[in-house]
C-alpha positions as CSV (number, residue, x, y, z in Angstrom):
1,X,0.0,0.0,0.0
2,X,1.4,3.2,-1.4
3,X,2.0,5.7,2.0
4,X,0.3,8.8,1.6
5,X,1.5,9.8,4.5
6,X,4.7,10.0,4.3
7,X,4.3,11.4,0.7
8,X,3.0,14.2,2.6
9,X,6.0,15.0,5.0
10,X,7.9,14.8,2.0
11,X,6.2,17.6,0.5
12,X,5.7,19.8,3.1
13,X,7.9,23.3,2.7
14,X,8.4,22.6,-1.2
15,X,5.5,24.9,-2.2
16,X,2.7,27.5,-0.8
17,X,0.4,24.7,0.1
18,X,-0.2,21.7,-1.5
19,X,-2.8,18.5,-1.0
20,X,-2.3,14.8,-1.3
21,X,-4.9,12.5,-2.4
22,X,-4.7,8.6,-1.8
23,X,-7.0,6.3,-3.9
24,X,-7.4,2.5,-3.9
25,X,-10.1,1.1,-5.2
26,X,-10.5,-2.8,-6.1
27,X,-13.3,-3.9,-7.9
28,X,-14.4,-7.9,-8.6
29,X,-17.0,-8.5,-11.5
30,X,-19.2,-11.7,-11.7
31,X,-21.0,-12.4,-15.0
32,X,-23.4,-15.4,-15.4
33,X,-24.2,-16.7,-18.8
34,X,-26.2,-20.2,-19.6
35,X,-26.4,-20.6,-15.9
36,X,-22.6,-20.9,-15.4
37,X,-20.5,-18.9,-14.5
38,X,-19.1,-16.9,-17.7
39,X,-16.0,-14.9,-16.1
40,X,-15.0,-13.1,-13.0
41,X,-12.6,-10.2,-13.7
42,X,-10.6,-8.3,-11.2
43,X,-9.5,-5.0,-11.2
44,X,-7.0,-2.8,-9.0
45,X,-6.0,0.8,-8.5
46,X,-3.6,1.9,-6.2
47,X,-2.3,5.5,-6.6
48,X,-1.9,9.4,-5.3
49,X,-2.5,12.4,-6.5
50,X,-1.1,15.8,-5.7
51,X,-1.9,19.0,-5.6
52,X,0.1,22.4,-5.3
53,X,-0.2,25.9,-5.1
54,X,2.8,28.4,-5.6
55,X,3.1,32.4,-6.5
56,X,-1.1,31.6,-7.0
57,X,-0.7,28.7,-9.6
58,X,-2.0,25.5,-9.0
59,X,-0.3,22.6,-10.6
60,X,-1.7,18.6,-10.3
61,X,-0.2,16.0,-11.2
62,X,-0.4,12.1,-10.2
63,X,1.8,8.3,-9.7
64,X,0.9,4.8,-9.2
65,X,4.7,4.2,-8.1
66,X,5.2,3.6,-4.5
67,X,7.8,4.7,-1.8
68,X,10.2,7.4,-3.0
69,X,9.6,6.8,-6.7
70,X,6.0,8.3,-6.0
71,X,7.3,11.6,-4.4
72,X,10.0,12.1,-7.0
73,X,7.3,11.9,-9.8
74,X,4.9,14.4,-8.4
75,X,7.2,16.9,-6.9
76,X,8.9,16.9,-10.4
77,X,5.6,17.0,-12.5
78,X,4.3,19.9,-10.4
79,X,7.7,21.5,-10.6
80,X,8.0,21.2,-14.3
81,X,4.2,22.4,-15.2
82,X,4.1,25.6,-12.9
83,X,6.2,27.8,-15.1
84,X,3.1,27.2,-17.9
85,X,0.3,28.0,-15.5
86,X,-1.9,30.8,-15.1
87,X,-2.0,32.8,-11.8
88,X,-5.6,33.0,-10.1
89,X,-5.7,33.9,-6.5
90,X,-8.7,32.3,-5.3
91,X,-6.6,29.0,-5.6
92,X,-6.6,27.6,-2.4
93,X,-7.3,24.5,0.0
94,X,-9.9,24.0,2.7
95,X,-9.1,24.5,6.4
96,X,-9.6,21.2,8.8
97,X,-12.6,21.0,10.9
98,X,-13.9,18.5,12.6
99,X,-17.9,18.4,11.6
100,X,-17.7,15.3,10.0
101,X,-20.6,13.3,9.4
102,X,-20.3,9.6,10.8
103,X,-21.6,6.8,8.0
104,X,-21.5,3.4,7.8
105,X,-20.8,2.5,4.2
106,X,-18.5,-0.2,4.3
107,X,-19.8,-4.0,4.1
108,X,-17.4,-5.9,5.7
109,X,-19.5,-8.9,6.0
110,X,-19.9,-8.9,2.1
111,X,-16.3,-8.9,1.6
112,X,-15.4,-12.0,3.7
113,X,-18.6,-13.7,1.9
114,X,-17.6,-17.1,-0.2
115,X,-16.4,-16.3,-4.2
116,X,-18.9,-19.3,-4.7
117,X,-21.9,-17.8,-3.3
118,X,-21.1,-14.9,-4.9
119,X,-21.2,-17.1,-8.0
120,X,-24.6,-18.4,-6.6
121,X,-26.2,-14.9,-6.5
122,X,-25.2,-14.3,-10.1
123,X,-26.8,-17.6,-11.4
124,X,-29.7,-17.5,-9.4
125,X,-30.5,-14.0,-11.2
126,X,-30.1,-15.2,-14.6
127,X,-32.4,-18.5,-13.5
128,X,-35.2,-16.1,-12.3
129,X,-35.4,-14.2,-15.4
130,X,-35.2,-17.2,-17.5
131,X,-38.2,-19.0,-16.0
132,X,-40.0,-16.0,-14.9
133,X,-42.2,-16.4,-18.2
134,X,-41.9,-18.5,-21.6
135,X,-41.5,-15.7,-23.6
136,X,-38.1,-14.8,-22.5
137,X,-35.9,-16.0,-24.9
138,X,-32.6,-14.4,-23.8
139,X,-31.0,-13.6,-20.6
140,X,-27.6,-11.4,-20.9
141,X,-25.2,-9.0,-18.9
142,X,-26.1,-10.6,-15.5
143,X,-23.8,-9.6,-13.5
144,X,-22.7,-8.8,-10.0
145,X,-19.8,-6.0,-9.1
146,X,-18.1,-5.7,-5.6
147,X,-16.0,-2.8,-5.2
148,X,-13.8,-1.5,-2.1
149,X,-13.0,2.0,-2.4
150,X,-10.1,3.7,0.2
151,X,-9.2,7.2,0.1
152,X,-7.3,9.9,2.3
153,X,-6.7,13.4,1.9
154,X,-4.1,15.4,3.4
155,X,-3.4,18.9,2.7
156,X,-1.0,21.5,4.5
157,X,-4.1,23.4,6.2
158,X,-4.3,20.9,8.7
159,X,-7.2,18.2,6.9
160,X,-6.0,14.7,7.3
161,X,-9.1,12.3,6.4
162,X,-9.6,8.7,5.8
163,X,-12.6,7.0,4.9
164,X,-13.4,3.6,3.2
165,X,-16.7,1.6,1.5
166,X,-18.2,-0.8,-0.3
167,X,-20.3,-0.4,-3.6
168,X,-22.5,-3.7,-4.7
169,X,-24.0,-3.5,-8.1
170,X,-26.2,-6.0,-9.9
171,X,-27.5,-5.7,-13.9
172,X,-29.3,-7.9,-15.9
173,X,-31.0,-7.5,-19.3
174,X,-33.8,-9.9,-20.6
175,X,-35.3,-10.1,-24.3
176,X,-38.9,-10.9,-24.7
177,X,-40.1,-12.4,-27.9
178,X,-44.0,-13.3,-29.0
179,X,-45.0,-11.4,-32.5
180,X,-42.1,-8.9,-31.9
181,X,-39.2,-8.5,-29.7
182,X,-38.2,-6.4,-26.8
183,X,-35.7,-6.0,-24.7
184,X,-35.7,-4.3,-20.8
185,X,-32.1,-3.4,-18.8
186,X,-32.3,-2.2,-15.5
187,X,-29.2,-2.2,-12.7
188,X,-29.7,-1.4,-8.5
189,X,-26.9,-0.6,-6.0
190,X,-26.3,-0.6,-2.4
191,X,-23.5,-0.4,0.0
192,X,-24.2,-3.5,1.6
193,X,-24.6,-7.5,-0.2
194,X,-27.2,-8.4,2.1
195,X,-29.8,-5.2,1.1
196,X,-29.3,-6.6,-2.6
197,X,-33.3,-8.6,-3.4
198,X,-32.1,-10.8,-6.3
199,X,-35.3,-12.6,-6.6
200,X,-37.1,-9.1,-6.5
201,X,-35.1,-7.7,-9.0
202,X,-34.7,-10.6,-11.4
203,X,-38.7,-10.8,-11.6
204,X,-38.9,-7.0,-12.3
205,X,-36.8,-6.7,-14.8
206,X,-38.1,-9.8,-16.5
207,X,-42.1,-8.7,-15.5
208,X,-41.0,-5.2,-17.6
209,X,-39.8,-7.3,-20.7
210,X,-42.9,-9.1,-21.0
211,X,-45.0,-6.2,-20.6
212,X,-43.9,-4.5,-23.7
213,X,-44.4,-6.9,-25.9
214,X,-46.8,-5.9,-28.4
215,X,-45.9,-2.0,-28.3
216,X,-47.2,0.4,-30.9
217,X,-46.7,4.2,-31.6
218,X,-49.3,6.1,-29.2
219,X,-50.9,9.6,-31.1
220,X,-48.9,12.6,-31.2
221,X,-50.9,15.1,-28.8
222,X,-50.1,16.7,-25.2
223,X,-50.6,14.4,-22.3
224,X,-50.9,14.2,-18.5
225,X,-48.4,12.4,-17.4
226,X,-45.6,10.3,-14.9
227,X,-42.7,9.9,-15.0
228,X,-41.1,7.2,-13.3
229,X,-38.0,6.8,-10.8
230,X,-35.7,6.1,-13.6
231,X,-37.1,8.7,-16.2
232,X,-37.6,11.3,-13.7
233,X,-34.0,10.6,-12.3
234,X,-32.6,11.2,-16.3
235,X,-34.0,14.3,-16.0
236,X,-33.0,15.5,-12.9
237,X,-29.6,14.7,-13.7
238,X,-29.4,16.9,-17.3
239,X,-30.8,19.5,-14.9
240,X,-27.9,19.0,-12.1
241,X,-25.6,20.8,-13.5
242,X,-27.5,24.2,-13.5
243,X,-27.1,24.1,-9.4
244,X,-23.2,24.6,-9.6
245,X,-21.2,27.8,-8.7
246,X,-19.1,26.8,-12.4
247,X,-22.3,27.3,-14.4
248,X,-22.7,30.3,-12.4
249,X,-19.2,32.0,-12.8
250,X,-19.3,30.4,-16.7
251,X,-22.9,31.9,-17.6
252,X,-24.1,28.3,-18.3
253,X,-27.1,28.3,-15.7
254,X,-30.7,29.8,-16.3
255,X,-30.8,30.1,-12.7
256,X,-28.5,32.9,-12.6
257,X,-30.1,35.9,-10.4
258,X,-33.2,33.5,-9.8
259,X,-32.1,32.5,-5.8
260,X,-35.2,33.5,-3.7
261,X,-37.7,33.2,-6.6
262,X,-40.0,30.5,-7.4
263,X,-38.0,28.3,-10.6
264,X,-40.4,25.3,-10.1
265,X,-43.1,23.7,-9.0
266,X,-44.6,24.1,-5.5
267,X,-44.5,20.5,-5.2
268,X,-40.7,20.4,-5.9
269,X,-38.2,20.0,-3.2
270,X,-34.6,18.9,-4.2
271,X,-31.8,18.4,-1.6
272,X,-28.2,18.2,-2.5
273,X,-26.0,15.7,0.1
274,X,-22.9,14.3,0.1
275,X,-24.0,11.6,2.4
276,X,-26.9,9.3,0.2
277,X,-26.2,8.1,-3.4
278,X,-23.6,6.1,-5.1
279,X,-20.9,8.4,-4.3
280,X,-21.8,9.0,-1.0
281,X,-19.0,9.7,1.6
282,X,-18.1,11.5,4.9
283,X,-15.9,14.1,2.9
284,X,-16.0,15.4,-0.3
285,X,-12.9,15.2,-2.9
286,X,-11.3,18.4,-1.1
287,X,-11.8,17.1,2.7
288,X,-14.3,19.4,3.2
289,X,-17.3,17.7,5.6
290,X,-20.3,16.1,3.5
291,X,-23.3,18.3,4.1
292,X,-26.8,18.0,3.5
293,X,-28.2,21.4,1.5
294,X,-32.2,22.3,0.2
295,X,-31.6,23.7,-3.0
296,X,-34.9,23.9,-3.7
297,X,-37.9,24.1,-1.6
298,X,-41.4,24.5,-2.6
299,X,-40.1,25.2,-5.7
300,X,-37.8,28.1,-4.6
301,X,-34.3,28.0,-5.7
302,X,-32.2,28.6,-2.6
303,X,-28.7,28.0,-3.1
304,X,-26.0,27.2,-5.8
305,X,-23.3,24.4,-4.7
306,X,-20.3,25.3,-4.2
307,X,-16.3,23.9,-3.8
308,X,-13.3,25.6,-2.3
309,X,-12.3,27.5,-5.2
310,X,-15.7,28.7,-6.7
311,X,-16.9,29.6,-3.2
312,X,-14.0,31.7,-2.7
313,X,-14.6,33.7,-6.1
314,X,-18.3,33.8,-4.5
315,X,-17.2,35.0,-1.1
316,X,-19.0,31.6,0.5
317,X,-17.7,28.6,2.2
318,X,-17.7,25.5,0.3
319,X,-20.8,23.0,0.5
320,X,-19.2,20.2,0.3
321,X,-19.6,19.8,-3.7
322,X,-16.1,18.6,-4.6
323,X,-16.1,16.1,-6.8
324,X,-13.1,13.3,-8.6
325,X,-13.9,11.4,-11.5
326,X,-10.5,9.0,-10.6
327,X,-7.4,9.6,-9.4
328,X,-5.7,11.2,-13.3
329,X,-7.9,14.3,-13.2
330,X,-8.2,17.0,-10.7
331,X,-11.2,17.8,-8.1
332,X,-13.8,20.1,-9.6
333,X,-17.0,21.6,-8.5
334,X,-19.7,19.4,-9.1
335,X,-22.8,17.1,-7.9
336,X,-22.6,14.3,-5.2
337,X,-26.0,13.2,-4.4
338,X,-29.0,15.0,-5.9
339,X,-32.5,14.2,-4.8
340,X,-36.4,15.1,-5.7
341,X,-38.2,14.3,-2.3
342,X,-40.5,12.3,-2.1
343,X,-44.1,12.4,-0.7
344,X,-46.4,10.1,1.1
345,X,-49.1,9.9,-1.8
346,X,-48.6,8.0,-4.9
347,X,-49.4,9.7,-8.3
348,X,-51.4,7.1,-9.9
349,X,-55.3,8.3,-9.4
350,X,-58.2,5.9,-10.6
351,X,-60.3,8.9,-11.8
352,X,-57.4,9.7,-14.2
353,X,-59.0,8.7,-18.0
354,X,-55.8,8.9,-19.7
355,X,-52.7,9.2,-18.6
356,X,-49.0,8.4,-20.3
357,X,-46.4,7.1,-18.2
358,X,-42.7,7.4,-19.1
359,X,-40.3,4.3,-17.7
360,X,-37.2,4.8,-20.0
361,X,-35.8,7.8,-22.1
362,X,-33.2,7.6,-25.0
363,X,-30.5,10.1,-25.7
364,X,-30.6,12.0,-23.0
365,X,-26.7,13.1,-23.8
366,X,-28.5,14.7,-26.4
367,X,-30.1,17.4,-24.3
368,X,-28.8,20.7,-23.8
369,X,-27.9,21.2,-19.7
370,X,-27.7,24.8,-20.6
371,X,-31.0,26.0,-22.2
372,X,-33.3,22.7,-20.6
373,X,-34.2,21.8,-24.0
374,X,-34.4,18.1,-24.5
375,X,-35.8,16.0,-27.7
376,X,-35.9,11.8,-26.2
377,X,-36.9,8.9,-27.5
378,X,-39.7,7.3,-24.6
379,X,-40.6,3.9,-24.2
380,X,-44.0,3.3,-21.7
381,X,-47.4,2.9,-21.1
382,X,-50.7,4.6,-22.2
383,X,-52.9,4.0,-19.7
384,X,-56.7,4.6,-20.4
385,X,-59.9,3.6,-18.3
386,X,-57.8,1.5,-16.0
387,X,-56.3,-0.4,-19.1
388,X,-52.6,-0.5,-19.7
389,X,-51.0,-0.4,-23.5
390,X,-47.1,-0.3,-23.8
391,X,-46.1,2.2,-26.7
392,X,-42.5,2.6,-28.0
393,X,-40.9,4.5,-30.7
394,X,-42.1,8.1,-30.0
395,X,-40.5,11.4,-29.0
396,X,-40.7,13.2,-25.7
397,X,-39.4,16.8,-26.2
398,X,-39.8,20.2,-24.0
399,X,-37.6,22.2,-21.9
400,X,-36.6,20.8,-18.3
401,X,-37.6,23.8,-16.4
402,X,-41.1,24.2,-17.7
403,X,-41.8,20.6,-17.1
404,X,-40.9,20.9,-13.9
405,X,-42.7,24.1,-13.1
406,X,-45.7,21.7,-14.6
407,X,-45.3,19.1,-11.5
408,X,-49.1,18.3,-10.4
409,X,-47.9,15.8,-7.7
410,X,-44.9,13.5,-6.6
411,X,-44.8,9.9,-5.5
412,X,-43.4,8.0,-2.4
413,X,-41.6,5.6,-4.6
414,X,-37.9,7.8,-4.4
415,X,-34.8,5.5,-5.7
416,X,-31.5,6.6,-6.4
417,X,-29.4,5.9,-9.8
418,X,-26.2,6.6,-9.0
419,X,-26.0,9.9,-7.8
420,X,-29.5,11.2,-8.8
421,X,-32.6,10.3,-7.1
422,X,-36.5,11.0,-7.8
423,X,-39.7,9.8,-7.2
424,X,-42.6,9.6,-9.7
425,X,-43.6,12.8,-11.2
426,X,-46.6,13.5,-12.2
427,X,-46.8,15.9,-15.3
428,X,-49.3,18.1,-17.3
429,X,-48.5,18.7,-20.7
430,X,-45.9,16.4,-21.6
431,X,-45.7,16.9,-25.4
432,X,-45.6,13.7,-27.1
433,X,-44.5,12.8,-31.0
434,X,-46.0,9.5,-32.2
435,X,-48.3,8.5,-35.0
């Protein structure tokens, strides 16, 4: 194991301030196939990463070598990129505190758990789907991922942190086949093996395939609507991005000058936290405490997020919103757990004659984070007088921000995909391009 630690002491007086950053993450893959095991791939990262700060540049750079090798590298990367920087003096590193949040994310039970009932758990999801109804005719990308993630921060302010978890992940995807074919994928995470239902989840995704079998175009026209968890979540997470102090400084948010006014909804309230969701942790990619932040409430925008460096152009103390996407790039400002909250009502209503409902959008890399507008393929249900008729092949298209200000109610069904979260929505309006 590469020490950090010592990295540090053998940084300390080279520059103005500086920050190390210790990852290992090891992650094992099971994949089932014909009711076998089909392969089981492991993967390891062990490295640091550095930051520094001199005459108000910042330089990063990063090693996977170990012992003195590692120090050498980064002191002489940073050294040799500095001269080529720009000079910005609202570079800087958060100061320690001791507010950290206490979380149990690490599954230590899961880890010690047999390879062979591992294995087990794998098979047995493939063997669900298969017999879960004749019409399934193919069963692929059944898999189960285990992955132990460590990581320490030190910088020269004082933050020394540690923390470490565990990230389970199952995916499957079955193909239904009568008169046509269709196919449903659908993946769940916790932080723990034993909160993993593989019969539950097995039968869903199966019970989805089968139900869209026989889908048709629906009429182009402008619906009530819901969309579900997964569909809602899509959306939330094109819309993210607008909450971050970068969009503000970079002009890329319509929510600039908007905190304090009313941006959505009444019935939307959406919480920012460093603590729930994939990435959850006790300290964001700075070392700065994960904190739980309404962003919106009652439809109000309330706050932008912020990390060490944009809250200092801002004049505000960082939220917590720090964010690595692995150990080669540096920290930037950016989402860790985003959530629409859920209600105690469900959004289904019996009196409702007609009413689409959205499970799955297409393309949604397509949309424009900027402006809210979005053009998706949907796949569903129209549901009218009680009966339920899946449709595919048609556009959903509208801006994000209107949609939400069109909100009529929201479910008690919240689940988290990765780091976005949402109930069902239920929408008037939803503009629909079929037949």
């Amino acid at each position: 194991m590469i020490d950090y630690k010592k990295i540090a002491e053998g940084i300390k007086g080279s520059f103005d301030s500086f920050e190390v950053f210790f990852l290992k993450e090891k992650t094992k893959k099971y994949e089932s196939r014909d009711l076998d095991t089909y392969s089981i791939e492991l993967r390891e990262e062990e490295g640091v990463a550095l930051r520094v700060i001199k005459d108000n540049k910042m330089a990063f750079s990063y090693s996977y070598e170990k012992g003195d090798k590692a120090l050498e590298s980064l002191l002489d990367n940073a050294r040799q990129l500095l001269p080529f920087l720009d000079e910005d003096k609202d570079y800087a590193f958060p100061e320690p505190t001791h507010d950290y949040p206490i979380l149990d994310l690490y599954d230590s039970k899961g880890l010690i758990l047999s390879e062979s009932k591992k294995k087990d758990m794998v098979i047995s999801l493939e063997d669900i789907m298969k017999n879960y109804d004749k019409r399934i005719s193919v069963v692929r990308g059944c898999e189960l991922q285990e992955i132990e993630i460590e990581t320490g921060i030190i910088n020269s302010k004082g933050i020394s942190v540690e923390a470490k978890k565990t990230l389970y992940i199952i995916s499957g995807m079955c193909v239904a086949k009568d008169t046509d074919e269709v196919s449903w994928y659908d993946w769940q995470w916790s932080h723990f093996l034993n909160e993993m239902d593989i019969k539950g989840f097995g039968e869903g995704v199966a019970k989805k395939a089968v139900s869209f079998l026989g889908s048709t175009q629906i009429d182009t026209g402008i619906y009530k609507g819901i969309l579900k968890p997964r569909a809602a979540c899509d959306i939330l997470g094109i819309l993210s991005g607008s909450f971050l102090a970068e969009s503000l400084f970079k002009d890329k948010t319509r929510l600039k000058d908007r905190i304090g006014k009313r941006c959505f909804s009444n019935y939307i309230n959406i919480t920012e936290s460093g603590m729930v969701g994939i990435d959850a942790s006790a300290f964001d990619a700075e070392g700065t405490p994960g904190q739980e932040k309404r962003i919106v409430r009652d439809g109000v925008f309330e706050t932008f997020l912020y990390d060490t460096y944009y809250g200092k152009k801002y004049g505000r103390a960082s939220t917590g919103n720090s964010i690595r996407t692995g150990l080669k790039d540096p920290p930037r400002c950016g989402i860790r757990g985003i959530y629409i909250e859920k209600s105690d009502k469900g959004v289904v209503d019996d009196t409702m004659e007609e009413v689409v409902i959205i499970e799955e959008l297409i393309g949604t890399h397509t949309a424009n984070p900027i402006t809210g507008e979005f053009s998706l393929g949907a796949i569903g249900y129209l549901r009218k007088k009680g009966e339920y008729r899946p449709f595919k092949e048609v556009i959903f298209s509208g801006d994000i921000f209107e949609l939400l200000n069109n909100v009529l109610g929201v479910g008690s069904d919240l689940r988290f995909y990765g780091n976005c979260g949402s109930p069902s929505l239920l929408i008037e309006g939803i503009k629909i391009s079929g037949r």
